[in-house]
MARSE-12459 format. One line per field, with one value per residue (C-alpha): residue number from 1; x, y, z. Coordinates in steps of 0.02 Angstrom, whole numbers, plus 50000, padded with zeros to 5 digits. Example, Ala and Ser with C-alpha at 12.3 -4.5 7.8 and 13.67 -1.06 7.14 Angstrom:
residues 2
kekol c(1 / 2)
x c(50615 / 50684)
y c(49775 / 49947)
z c(50390 / 50357)
//
This chain:
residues 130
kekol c(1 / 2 / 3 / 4 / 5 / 6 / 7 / 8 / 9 / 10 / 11 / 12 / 13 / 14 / 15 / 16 / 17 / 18 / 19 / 20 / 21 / 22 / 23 / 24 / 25 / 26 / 27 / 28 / 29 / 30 / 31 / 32 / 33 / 34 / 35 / 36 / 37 / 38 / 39 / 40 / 41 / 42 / 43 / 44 / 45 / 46 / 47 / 48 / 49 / 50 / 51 / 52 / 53 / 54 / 55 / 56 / 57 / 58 / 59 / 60 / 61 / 62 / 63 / 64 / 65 / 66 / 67 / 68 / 69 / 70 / 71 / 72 / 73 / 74 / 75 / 76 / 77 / 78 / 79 / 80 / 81 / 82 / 83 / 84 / 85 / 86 / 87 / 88 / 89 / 90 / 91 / 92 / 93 / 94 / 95 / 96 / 97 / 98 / 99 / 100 / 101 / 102 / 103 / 104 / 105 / 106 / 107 / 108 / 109 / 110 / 111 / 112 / 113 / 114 / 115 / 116 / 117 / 118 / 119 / 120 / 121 / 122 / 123 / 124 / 125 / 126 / 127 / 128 / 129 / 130)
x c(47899 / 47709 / 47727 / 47825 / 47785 / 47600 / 47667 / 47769 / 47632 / 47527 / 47645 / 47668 / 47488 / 47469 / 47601 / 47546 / 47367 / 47464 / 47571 / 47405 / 47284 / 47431 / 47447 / 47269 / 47246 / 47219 / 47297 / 47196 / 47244 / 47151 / 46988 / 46991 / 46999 / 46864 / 46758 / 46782 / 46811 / 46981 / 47029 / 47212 / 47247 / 47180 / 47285 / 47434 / 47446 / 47404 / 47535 / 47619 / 47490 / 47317 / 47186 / 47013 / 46850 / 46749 / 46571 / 46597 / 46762 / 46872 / 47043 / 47220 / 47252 / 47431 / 47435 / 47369 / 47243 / 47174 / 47175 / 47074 / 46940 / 46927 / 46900 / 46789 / 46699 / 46691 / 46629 / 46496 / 46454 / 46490 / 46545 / 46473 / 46530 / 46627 / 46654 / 46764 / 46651 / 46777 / 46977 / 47100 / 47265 / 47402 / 47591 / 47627 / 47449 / 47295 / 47115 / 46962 / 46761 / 46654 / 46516 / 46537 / 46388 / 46366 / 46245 / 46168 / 46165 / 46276 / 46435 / 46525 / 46725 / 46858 / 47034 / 47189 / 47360 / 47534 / 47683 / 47815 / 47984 / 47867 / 47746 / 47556 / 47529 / 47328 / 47333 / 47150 / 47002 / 46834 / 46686 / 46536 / 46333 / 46261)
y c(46463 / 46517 / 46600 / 46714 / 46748 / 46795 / 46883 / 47008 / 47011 / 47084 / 47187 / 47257 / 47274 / 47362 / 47497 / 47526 / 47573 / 47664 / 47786 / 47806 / 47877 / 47966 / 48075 / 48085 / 48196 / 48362 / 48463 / 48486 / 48688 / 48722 / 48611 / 48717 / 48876 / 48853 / 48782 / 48941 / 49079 / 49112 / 49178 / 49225 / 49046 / 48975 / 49092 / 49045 / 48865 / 48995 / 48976 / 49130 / 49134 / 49053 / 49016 / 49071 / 49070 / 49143 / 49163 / 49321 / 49324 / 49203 / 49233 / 49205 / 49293 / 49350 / 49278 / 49454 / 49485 / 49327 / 49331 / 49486 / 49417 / 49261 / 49376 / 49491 / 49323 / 49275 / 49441 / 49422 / 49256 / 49200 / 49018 / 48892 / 48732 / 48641 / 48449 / 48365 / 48261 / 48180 / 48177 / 48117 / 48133 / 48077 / 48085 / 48268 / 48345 / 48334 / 48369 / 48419 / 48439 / 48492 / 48588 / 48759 / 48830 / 48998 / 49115 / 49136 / 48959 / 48810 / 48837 / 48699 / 48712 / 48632 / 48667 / 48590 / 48572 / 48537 / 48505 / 48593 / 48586 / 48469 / 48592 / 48578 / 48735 / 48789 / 48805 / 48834 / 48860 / 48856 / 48924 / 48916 / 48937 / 48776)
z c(49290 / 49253 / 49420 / 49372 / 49189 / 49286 / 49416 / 49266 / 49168 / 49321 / 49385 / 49190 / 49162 / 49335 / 49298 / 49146 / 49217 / 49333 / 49227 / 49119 / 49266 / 49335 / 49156 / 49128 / 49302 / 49292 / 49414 / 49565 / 49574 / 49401 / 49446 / 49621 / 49528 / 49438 / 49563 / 49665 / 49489 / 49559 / 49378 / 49462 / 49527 / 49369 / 49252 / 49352 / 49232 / 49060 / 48945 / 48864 / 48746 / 48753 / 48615 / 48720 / 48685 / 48833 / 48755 / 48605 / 48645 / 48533 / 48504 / 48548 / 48685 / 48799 / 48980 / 49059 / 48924 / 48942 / 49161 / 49125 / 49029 / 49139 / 49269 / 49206 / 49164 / 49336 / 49428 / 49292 / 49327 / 49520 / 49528 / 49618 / 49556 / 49434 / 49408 / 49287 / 49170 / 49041 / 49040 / 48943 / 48867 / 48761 / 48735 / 48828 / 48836 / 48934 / 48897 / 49014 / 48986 / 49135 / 49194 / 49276 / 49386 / 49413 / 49486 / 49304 / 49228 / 49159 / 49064 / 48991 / 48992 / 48882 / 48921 / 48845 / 48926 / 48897 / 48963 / 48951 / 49070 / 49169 / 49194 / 49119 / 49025 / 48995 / 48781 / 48742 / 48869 / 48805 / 48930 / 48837 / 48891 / 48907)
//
């Protein structure tokens, strides 16, 4: 009988850990975007409309306005790197902080996403000078 009352409670526990490191990833597509400043494959996960701040520029923004200052950023600034530092999440969003390298110095980026028709949307992107 303790068998299996430890055997559940692994098997719980273990799914559990699962389901939670399963929701926390961010899609590989958007961390490959900006690893590379492909601003078209990254704006493909925008949402209709996006809160942005991409240095001055701080508003809400449309899906094409906002592909066209991302970019703009990114003929500016050639990438050359990007890695995830923290991620997390809760009930149907997602968060990300990392470091961007480019050609001209150290950006962090903050982006928010939600899911919608079980799709993660990009809500807000921050790219900000280090």
């Amino acid at each position: 009988m303790k068998r299996i009352i430890y055997t559940t409670l692994i098997f719980t526990v273990a799914l559990i850990f699962s389901g939670i490191s399963l929701f926390a990833q961010i899609p590989d597509e958007i961390v490959s975007s900006l690893k590379t400043g492909n601003a078209n494959a990254l704006s493909a996960y925008f949402n209709q409309n996006i809160e942005m701040v991409v240095l001055d520029q701080d508003d809400v923004y449309s899906k094409a306005q906002a592909q066209q200052i991302v970019s703009n950023f990114f003929s500016n600034y050639k990438a050359q790197g990007f890695s995830v530092i923290h991620q997390g999440g809760k009930e149907g969003s997602k968060y990300a902080i990392g470091n961007l390298s480019t050609n001209k110095g150290t950006f962090r980026v903050y982006f928010l996403l939600k899911n919608d028709g079980g799709r993660a949307y990009i809500h807000q992107l921050r790219i900000e000078k280090q």
